[in-house]
C-alpha positions in Angstrom: 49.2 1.8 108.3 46.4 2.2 110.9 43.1 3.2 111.5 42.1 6.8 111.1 39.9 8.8 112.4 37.2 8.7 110.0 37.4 4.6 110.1 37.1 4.7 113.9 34.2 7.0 113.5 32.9 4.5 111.0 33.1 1.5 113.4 31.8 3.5 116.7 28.9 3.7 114.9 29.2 0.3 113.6 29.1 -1.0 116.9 26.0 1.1 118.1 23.8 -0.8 115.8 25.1 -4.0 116.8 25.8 -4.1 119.9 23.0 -1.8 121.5 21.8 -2.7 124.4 24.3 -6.7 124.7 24.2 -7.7 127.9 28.2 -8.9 128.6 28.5 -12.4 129.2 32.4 -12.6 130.1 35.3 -10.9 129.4 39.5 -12.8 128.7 42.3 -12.0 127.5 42.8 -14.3 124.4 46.5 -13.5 123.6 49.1 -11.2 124.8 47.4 -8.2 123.0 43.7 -9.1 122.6 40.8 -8.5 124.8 37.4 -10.7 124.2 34.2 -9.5 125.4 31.5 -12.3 125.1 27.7 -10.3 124.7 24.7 -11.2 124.2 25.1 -10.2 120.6 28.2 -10.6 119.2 31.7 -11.1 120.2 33.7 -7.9 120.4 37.9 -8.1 120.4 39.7 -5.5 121.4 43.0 -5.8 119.9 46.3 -3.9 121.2 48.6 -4.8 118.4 51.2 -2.2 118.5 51.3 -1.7 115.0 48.0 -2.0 114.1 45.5 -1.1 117.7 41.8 -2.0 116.2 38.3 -3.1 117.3 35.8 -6.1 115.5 32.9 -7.5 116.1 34.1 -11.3 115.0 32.2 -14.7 115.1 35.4 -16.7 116.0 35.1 -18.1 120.0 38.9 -17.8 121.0 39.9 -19.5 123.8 41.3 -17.8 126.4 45.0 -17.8 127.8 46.1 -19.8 130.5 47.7 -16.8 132.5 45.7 -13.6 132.6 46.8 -10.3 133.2 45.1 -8.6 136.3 43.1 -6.3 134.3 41.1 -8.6 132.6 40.1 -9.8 136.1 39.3 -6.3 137.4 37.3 -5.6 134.1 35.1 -8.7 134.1 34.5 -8.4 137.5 32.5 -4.8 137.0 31.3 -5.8 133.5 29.6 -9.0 133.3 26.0 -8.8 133.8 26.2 -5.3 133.3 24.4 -3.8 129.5 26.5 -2.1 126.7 24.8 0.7 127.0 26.4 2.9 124.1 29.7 3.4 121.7 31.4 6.5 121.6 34.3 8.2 119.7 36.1 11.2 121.7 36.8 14.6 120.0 36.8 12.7 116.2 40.2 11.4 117.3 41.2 7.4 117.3 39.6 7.1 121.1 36.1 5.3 121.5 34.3 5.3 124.9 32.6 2.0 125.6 29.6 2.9 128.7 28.2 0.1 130.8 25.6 0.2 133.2 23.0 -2.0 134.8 20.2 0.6 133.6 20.2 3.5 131.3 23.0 5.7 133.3 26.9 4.3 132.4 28.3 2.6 135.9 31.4 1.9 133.6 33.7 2.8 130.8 36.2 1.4 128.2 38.4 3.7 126.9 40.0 2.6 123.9 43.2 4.4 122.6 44.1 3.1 119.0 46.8 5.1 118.8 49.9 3.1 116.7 52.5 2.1 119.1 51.3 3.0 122.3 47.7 1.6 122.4 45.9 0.7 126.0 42.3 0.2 127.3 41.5 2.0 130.8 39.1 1.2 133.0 37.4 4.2 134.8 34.3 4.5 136.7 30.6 6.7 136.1 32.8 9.9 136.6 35.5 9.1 134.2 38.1 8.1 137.1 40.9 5.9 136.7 40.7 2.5 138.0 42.8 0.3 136.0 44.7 -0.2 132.7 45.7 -2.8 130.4 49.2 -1.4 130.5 49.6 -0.7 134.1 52.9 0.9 133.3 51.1 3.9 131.8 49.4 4.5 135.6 51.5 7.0 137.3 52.0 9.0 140.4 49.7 12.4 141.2 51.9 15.1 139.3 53.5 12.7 137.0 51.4 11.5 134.4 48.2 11.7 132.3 46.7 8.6 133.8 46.5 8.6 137.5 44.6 6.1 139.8 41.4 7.7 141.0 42.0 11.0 139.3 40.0 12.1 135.8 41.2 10.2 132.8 43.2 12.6 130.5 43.2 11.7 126.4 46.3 11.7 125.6 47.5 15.0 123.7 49.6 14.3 120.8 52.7 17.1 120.3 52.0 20.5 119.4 54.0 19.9 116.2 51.3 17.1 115.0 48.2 18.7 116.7 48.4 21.7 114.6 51.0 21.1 111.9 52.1 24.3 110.1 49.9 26.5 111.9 52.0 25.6 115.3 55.1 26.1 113.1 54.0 29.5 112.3 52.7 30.4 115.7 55.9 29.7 117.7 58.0 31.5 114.7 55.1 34.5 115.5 54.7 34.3 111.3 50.9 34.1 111.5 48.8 36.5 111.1 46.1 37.3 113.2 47.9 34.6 115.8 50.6 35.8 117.1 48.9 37.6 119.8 48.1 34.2 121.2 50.9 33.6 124.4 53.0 30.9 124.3 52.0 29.3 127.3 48.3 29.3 126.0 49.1 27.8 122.7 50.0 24.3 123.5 46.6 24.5 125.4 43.8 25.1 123.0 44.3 25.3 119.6 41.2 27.8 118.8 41.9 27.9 115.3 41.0 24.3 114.1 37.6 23.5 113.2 36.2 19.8 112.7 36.2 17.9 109.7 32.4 17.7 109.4 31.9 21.8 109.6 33.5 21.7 106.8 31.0 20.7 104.7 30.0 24.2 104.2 31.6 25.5 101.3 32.2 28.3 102.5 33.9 27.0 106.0 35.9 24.4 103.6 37.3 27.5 101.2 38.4 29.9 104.9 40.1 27.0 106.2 42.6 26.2 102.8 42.8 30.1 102.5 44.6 29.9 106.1 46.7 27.6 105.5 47.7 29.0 101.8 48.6 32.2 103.7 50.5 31.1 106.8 53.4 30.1 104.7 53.7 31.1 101.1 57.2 32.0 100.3 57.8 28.1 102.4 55.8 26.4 100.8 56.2 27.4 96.8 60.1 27.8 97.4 60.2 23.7 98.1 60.2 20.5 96.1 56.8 19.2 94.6 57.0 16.3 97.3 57.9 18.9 99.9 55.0 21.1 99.1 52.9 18.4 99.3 54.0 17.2 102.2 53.8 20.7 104.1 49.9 21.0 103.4 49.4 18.1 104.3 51.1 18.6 107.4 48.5 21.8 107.6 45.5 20.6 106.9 46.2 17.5 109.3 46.6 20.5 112.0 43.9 22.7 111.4 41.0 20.4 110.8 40.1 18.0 113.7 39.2 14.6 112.4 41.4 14.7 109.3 44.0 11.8 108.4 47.3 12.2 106.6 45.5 9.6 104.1 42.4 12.0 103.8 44.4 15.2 103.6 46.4 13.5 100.7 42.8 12.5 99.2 42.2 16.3 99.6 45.2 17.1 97.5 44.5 14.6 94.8 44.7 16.0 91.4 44.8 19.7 92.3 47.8 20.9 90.9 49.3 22.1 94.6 53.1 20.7 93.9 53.2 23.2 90.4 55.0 26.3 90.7 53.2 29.2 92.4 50.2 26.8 92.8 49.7 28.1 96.1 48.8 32.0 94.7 46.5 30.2 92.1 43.0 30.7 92.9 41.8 27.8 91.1 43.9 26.0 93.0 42.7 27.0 96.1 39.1 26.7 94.7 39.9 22.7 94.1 41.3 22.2 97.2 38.4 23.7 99.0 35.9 21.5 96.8 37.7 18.1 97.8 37.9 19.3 101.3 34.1 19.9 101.2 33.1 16.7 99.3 35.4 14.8 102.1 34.1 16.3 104.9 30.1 15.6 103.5 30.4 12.2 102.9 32.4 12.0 106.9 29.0 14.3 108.2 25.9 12.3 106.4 27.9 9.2 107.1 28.2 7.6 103.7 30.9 5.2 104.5 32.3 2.4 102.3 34.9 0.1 103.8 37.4 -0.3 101.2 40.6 -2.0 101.9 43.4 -1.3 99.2 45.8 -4.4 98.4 48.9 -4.1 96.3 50.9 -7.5 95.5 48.9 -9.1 98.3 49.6 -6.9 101.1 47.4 -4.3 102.4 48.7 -0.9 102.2 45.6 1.2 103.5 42.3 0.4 105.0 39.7 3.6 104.6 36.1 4.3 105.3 35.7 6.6 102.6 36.8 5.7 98.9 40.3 7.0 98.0 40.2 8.4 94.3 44.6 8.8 94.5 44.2 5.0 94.8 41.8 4.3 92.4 44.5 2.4 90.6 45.2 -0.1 93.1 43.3 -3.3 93.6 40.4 -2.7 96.4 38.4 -5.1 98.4 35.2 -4.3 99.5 33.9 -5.8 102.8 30.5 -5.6 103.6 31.0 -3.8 107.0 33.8 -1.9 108.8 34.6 -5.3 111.3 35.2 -7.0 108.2 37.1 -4.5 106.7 39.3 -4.5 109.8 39.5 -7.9 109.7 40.6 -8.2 106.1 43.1 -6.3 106.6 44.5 -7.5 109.7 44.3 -11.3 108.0 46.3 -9.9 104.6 48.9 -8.0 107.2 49.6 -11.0 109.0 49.6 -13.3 105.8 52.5 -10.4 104.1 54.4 -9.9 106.9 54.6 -14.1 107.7 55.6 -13.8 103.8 57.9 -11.7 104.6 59.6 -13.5 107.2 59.6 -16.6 105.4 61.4 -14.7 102.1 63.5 -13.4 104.6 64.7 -17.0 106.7 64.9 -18.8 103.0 66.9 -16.2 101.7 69.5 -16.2 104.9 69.2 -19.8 104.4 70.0 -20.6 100.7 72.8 -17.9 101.2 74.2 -20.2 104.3 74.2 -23.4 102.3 76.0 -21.7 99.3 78.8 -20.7 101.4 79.1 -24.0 102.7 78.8 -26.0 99.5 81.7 -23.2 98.4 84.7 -24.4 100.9 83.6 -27.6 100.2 83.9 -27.3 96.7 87.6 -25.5 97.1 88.6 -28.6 99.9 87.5 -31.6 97.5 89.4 -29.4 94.9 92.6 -29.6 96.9 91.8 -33.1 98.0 91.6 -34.0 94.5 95.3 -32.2 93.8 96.5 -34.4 97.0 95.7 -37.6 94.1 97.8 -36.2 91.7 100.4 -38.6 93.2 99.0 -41.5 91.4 101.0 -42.0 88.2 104.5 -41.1 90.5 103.3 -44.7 92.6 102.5 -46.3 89.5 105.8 -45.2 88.2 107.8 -45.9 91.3 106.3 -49.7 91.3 107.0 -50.2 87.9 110.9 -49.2 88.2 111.2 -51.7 91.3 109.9 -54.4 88.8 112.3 -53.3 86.1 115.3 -53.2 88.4 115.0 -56.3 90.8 118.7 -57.4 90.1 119.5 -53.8 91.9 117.4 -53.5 95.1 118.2 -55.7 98.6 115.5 -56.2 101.6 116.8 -54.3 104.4 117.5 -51.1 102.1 115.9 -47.5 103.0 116.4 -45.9 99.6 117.3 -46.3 95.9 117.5 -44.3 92.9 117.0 -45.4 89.9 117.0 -44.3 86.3 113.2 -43.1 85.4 112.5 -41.9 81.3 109.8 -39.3 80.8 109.2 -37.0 78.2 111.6 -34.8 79.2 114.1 -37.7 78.9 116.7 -39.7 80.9 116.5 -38.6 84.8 117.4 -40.4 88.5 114.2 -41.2 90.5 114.8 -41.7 94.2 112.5 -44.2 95.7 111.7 -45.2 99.5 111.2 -48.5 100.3 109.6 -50.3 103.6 113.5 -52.6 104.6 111.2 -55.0 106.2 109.6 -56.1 102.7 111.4 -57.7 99.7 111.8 -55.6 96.7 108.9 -57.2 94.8 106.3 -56.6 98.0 107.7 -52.8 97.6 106.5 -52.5 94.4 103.0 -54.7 94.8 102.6 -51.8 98.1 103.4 -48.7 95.2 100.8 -50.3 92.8 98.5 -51.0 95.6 98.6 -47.1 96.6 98.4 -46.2 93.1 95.0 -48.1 92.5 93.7 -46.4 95.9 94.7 -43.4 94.9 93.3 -43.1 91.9 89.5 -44.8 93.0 89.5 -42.1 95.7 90.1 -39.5 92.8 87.4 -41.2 91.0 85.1 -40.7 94.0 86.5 -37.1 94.3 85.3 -35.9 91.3 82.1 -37.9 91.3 81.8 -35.5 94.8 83.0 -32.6 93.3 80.0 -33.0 90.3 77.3 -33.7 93.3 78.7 -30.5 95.0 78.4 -28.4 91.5 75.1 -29.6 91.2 73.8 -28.6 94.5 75.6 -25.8 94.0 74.1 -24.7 91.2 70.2 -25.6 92.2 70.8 -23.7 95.6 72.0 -20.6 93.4 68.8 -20.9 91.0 67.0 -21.2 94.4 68.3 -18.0 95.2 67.6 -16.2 91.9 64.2 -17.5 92.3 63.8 -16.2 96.2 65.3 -12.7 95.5 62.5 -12.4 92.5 59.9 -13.4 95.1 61.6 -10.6 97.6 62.3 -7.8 94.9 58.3 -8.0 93.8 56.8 -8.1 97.4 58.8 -5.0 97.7 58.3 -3.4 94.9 61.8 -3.0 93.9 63.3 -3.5 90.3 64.9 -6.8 89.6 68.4 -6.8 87.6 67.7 -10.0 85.8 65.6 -10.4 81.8 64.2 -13.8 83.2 63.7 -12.4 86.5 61.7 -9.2 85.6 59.8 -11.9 83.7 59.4 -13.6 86.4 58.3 -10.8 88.4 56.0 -9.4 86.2 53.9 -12.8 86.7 54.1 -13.3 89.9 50.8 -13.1 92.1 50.4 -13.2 96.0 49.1 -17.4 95.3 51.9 -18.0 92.8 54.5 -16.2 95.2 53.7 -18.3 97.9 53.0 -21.8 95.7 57.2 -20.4 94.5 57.9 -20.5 98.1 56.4 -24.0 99.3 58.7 -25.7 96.2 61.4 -23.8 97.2 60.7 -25.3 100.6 60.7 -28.6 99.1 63.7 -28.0 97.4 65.8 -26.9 100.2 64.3 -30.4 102.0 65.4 -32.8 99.6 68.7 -31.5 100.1 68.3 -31.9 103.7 68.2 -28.2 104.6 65.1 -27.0 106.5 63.6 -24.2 108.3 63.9 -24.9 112.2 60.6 -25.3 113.6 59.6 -25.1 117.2 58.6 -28.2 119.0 54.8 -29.1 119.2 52.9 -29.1 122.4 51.6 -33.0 123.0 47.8 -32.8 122.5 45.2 -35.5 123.4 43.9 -34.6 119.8 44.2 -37.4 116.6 47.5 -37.9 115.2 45.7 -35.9 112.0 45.4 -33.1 114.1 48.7 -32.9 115.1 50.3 -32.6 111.6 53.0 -29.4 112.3 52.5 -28.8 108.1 50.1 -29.7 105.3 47.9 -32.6 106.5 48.9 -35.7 103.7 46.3 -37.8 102.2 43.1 -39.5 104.4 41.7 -42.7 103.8 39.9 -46.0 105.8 39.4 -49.3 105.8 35.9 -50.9 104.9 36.5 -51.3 108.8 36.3 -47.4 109.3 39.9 -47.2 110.6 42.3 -44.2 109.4 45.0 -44.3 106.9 47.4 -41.5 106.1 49.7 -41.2 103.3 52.5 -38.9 102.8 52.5 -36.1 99.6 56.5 -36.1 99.3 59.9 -37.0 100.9 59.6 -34.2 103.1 56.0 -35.1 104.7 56.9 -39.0 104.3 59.4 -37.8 107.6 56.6 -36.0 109.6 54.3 -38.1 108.7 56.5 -41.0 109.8 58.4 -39.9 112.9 55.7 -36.5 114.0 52.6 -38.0 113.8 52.6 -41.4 113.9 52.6 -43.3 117.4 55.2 -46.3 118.5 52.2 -48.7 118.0 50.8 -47.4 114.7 51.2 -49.7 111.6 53.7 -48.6 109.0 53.4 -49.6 105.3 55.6 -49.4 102.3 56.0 -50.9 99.1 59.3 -53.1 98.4 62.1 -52.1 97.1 60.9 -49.3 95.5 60.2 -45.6 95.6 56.7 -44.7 97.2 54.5 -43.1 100.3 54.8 -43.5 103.3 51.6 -45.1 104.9 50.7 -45.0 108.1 47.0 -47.2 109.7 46.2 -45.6 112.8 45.6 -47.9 115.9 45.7 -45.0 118.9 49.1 -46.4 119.7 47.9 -49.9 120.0 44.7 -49.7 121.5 42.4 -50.8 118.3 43.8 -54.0 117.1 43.9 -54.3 113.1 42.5 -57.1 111.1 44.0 -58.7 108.4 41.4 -56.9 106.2 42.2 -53.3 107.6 46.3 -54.7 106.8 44.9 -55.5 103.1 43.4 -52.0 102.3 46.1 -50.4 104.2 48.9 -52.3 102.1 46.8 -51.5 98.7 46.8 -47.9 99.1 50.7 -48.4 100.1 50.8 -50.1 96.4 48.7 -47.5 94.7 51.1 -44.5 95.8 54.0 -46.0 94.9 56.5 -46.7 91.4 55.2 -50.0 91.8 51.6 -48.8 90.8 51.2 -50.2 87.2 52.0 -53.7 88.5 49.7 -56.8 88.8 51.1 -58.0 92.4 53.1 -55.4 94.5 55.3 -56.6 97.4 54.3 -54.3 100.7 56.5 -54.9 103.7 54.8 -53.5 107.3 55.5 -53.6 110.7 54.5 -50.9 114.2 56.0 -47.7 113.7 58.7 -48.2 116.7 60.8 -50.7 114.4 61.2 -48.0 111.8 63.9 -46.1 112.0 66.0 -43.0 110.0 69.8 -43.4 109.2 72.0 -41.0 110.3 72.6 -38.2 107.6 69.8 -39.9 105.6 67.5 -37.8 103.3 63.6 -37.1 103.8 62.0 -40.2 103.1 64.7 -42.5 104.1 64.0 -45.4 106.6 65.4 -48.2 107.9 62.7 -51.5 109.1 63.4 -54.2 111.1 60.7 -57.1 112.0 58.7 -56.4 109.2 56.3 -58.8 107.8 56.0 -58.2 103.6 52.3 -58.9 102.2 51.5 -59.3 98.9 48.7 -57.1 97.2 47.1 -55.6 94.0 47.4 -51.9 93.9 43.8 -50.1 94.9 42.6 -46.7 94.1 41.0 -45.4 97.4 38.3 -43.3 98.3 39.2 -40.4 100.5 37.6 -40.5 103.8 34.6 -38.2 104.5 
């Protein structure tokens, strides 16, 4: 989804009333797609997101990249200083000239090309001549492209097939009447028949343009699914009115009864198309725009300037301006698709460890056939014992007489010749014993395994639910329809942080990239939620960890070599940390005493009179290899005893 026409119109004028007459005060590039223009009055960002190309006036100073592309430098050196004189948008399509000058005549343009996948910003001079581009690539030779350096700029002309929709179709097939005396090579050129979006606010101009298009194609269109009929005029009216978007000629078709058989020889029918078309194009000419944004399980599906009665239905936000509008959306797109992602990595994820925890299910299963063996060794010891007066050191091999349930039968045992026949059979019962503790410790695996197993298959009932309603698909499951008949955009992504935590006490993670160092406070630098904040009547931080899995980066991400650790003894509990800048504010014992009672407080220990805390600098804690969040390992720790205090969170 992005903007239309009529939304671009919207926001041109927009930006007249709040931006005429800014003087520019600089001009970077903020990211790989964005453009920042500094004024006077507001802060203008010119976005080239492929998928969703868009202007905003926005109160946020972004700072700009390190490594500029040469166009920014090209445009800031023509346009600061220089006055905004005036916003324009080109032939109602999704193009908006942007005229500077230091007086009242333009020394300067912006043209703007929102077009979906292949969005730029030119630079040209008074006269409309190329000098520059955002995407250079798009600059060609003379003869070999639209945009040429030093030559007029040239809109860029969408295919005949989309300019004119069924109207070209009938043209080339020579069907239309009163159009086929057009030449071919003249038809790509001008297409004479359209008419703008705001002349048809006449009645009378709205009803002659749907009776054209009802009588290019009849037998077509009426022969065709519903969908397919739909779909064909909106294809026509998209080509023969300027200005109109697929989402606006679908507006147009709301509730008139097009798809029914025959609908297209129906005058009524054509009589309600004609009064939508009308009542569209009125509201587009006197300007009575209201930004609406239309969100359906927290993702935006279409941002409009005009209210959209076919989504009347659907949840709608309401900005107070076209900027914010654009804005809104962009926020909620970026918010669903980083949803998606996430749904999408978990998913991969939880489907990963399953596999995993499946061979080694089936291997501690065979390993636990492997001590089987353990009643033969006991056996096998036993009939040594019993047959003493038979067996000699030195000998290899013996069989002896063994009675089982299924009676009387000769056993053959190996023996060690270097050991006596008793020490043969201690070394059977000794293997017996082994072999049956590790079959203890097999299954006692084999139960952890089936456990994991089973939470890390609930996880994934619980992540497909999350996936099947931010796509709107059906979900097999009774309790996960339930589930997904509940679910909100807040409680989807609340489902999605425990899953997180989930997945981390198990050890299993998303891979994050490494943090940039940063002169800012360890607080700052949290790469997740920030934990608790507190201080000491001395004024000097303290942060305490929320769970296992911010205990870690709380621990061994944010906290510095020389930072005091804190923990309550010998039982479960936060991890503190008192911030010293690495050693360069030296702690009282006062700031160790608060420190160590908010330790206290977040721990098991916190109903107790007198709670054991042990501390010591952050660089003598360690993490065991293989160990889960939270785990640690001190050494030269000093143990202080305390009563457990509620604290006061730092302001």
């Amino acid at each position: 989804m992005s903007l239309d026409n009529i939304a671009v119109r919207a926001l041109a004028l927009e930006l007249n009333a709040e931006l005429g007459t800014a003087i520019v005060k600089t001009v970077r590039q903020v990211s790989q797609d964005d453009l920042l223009i500094a004024t006077s009055m507001a802060r203008l960002l010119i976005s080239l997101d492929r998928s969703f190309p868009h202007l905003l006036l926005t109160g946020s100073s972004l700072k700009g990249v390190s490594l500029e592309i040469p166009f920014v430098g090209a445009v800031r050196s023509r346009l600061e200083r220089t006055t905004l004189l005036r916003v324009d948008q080109i032939d109602l399509d999704r193009l908006l000239r942007l005229s500077f000058g230091a007086g009242e005549s333009s020394d300067y343009h912006l043209l703007c090309e929102l077009i979906p996948r292949s969005p730029n910003v030119i630079l040209t001079d008074r006269d409309d001549r190329v000098l520059d581009a955002w995407k250079g690539s798009a600059i060609s030779k003379p003869g070999h492209g639209r945009l040429v350096l030093g030559e007029l700029y040239a809109p860029p002309t969408p295919p005949m097939r989309e300019r004119l929709g069924l109207a070209a179709e009938a043209m080339a097939a020579g069907r239309a009447p009163g159009l086929d005396s057009i030449p071919e090579t003249e038809r790509e050129a001008r297409p004479s028949h359209q008419v703008t979006l705001p002349e048809c606010a006449d009645p009378e101009e709205s009803q002659r343009t749907i009776e054209r298009i009802l009588s290019i194609t009849p037998d077509e269109a009426s022969a065709g699914e519903p969908a397919d009929i739909q779909e064909t005029f909106v294809r026509g009216l998209v080509g023969l009115v300027r200005g109109l978007s697929p989402l606006l000629a679908r507006e147009v078709l709301h509730d008139t009864g097009i798809a029914a058989e025959d609908a297209v020889r129906d005058p009524e029918v054509s009589h309600r198309l004609a009064h939508n078309l009308s009542r569209v194009a009125r509201d587009v000419r006197d300007r009575h725009f209201t930004p609406l944004v239309y969100v359906q399980r927290g993702e935006p599906i279409a941002i409009s300037a005009l209210p959209l009665s076919l989504l009347e239905d659907v949840e709608a936000d309401r900005p107070t301006s076209m900027s914010e509008a654009i804005e809104t959306f962009a926020r909620l797109r970026a918010r669903a698709e980083s949803r998606r992602s996430e749904i999408s990595q978990l998913a991969k994820m939880i489907r990963r460890s399953i596999k995993r925890y499946e061979r080694l299910e089936e291997k501690q299963l065979s390993d636990l056939e492997a001590t089987d063996d353990a009643l033969t060794l006991q056996m096998k010891g036993e009939l040594i014992i019993a047959n003493l007066d038979r067996i000699d050191r030195g000998m290899e091999q013996v069989d002896l007489t063994g009675y089982h349930e299924g009676g009387e039968r000769k056993i053959s045992v190996e023996l060690e010749p270097d050991l006596s026949p008793r020490q043969n059979a201690i070394s059977y019962f000794r293997r017996a014993r082994k072999a049956r503790r590790g079959r203890r410790q097999i299954e006692t695996r084999i139960r952890s395994t089936l456990e994991k197993l089973g939470a890390l298959r609930a996880l994934g009932t619980r992540i497909e639910t999350i996936r099947a309603w931010q796509m709107g698909e059906p979900v097999p499951s009774e309790t996960g329809l339930r589930t997904c008949m509940s679910l909100t955009p807040e409680r989807a992504e609340e489902d999605l942080r425990e899953i997180r935590r989930a997945l981390a006490d198990q050890g299993i993670g998303l891979a994050r990239a490494r943090q940039p160092p940063s002169a800012r406070p360890a607080f700052d630098r949290l790469p997740r939620a920030v934990p608790r904040r507190f201080a000491t009547r001395r004024g000097l931080t303290i942060l305490v960890g929320r769970d296992n899995q911010e205990n870690d980066l709380l621990t061994f991400k944010v906290a510095r070599p020389r930072d005091i650790f804190l923990h309550a003894r010998g039982v479960p509990g936060s991890h503190t940390i008192l911030i010293t800048d690495d050693g360069r504010i030296q702690p009282d014992k006062s700031d160790i005493l608060d420190a160590a009672s908010i330790a206290a407080h977040f721990s098991k220990a916190r109903s107790s009179g007198i709670v054991p805390v042990a501390y010591t600098e952050r660089r003598h804690v360690r993490k065991p290899r293989g160990a889960q969040p939270g785990v640690v390992i001190l050494s030269q720790e000093k143990v202080i005893f305390v009563e457990p205090r509620s604290p006061q969170p730092q302001d």
